[in-house]
C-alpha positions in Angstrom: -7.1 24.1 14.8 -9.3 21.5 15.7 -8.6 19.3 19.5 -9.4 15.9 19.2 -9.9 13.2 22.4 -11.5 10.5 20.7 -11.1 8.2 17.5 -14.5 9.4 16.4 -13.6 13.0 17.0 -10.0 12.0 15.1 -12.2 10.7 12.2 -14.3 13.7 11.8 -12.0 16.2 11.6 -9.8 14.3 8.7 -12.8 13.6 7.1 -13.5 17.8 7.0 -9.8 18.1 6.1 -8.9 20.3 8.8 -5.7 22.3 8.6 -4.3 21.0 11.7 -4.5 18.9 14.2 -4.4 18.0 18.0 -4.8 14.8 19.6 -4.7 13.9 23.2 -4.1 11.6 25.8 -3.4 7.6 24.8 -4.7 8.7 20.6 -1.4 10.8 20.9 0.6 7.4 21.4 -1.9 5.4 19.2 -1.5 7.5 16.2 2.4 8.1 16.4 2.4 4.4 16.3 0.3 3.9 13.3 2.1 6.8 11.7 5.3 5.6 12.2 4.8 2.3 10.0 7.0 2.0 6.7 5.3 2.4 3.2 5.3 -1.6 2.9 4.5 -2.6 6.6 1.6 0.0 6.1 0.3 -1.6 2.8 -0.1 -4.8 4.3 -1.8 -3.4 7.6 -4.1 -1.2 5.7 -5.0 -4.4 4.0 -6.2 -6.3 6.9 -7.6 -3.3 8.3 -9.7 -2.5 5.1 -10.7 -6.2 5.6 -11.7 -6.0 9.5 -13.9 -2.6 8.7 -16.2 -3.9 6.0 -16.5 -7.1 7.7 -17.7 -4.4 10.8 -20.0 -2.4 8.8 -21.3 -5.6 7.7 -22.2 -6.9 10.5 -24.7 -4.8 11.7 -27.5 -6.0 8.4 -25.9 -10.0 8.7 -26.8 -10.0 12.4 -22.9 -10.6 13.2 -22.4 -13.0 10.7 -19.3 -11.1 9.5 -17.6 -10.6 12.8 -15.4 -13.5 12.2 -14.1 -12.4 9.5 -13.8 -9.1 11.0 -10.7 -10.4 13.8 -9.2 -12.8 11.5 -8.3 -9.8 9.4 -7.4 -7.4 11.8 -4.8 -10.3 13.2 -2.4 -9.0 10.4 -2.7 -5.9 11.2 -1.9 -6.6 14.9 1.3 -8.1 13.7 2.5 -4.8 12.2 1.1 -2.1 14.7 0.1 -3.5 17.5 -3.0 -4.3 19.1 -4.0 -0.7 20.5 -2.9 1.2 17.2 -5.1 -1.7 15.3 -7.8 -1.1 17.0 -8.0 2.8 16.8 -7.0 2.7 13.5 -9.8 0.4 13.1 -12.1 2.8 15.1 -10.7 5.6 13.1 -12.1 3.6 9.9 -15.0 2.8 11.2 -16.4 6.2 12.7 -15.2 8.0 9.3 -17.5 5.2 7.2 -14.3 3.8 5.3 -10.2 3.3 5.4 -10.4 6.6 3.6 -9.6 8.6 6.7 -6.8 6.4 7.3 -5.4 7.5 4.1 -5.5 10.9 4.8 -3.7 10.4 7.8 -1.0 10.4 5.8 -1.3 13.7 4.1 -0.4 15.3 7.5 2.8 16.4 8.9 3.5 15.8 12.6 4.2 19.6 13.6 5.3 18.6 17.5 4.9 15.7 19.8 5.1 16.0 23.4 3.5 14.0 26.6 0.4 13.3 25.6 -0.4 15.9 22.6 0.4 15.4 19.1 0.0 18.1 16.7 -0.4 17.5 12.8 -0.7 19.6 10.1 -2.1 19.3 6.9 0.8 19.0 4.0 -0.4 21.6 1.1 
């Protein structure tokens, strides 16, 4: 069981795959938010956020040349989840090198939920 605090520390352990899950604090609220987004909702935000994280990872060689493009993405994302869930899902994305972590987010089960600690579980 792996505790998690931070989007980075989120990223990391989907990345390894681990069995389950437990995220604290304001993640907790972030992540049941960006879990709780219907299959076409979810399409269209994963979308813009796939937009907003190579326009991020971009940046960094372009000199910020693609940070425009970066928010104008992640606006319809915003639309669907929220400012705070866009951004850590966007952080997520980011940390884990790629919207592939995002994606696994959704091979987990949530196990429990209470004030301030969500657990997840991988689905086998």
């Amino acid at each position: 069981m792996t505790r998690v605090k931070t989007e980075k520390e989120f990223a990391d352990s989907l990345k390894r795959g681990d069995d389950t899950i437990e995220i604290e604090g304001d993640l907790a609220r972030k992540t049941i938010r960006i879990r709780a987004t219907g299959n076409v909702a979810w399409v269209i935000a994963f979308g813009a956020i796939g937009i907003a994280v190579v326009g991020i990872i971009a940046t960094v060689p372009t000199g910020g040349g693609s940070a425009a493009v970066s928010g104008v993405a992640a606006v319809g994302a915003v639309g669907i989840l929220g400012a705070g869930a866009t951004s850590t899902a966007i952080a997520i994305a980011v940390a884990a090198g790629g919207v592939g972590a995002l994606t696994k987010m959704r091979n987990y089960t949530e196990v429990s939920r209470s004030n301030g600690l969500l657990v997840l579980r991988r689905k086998n």
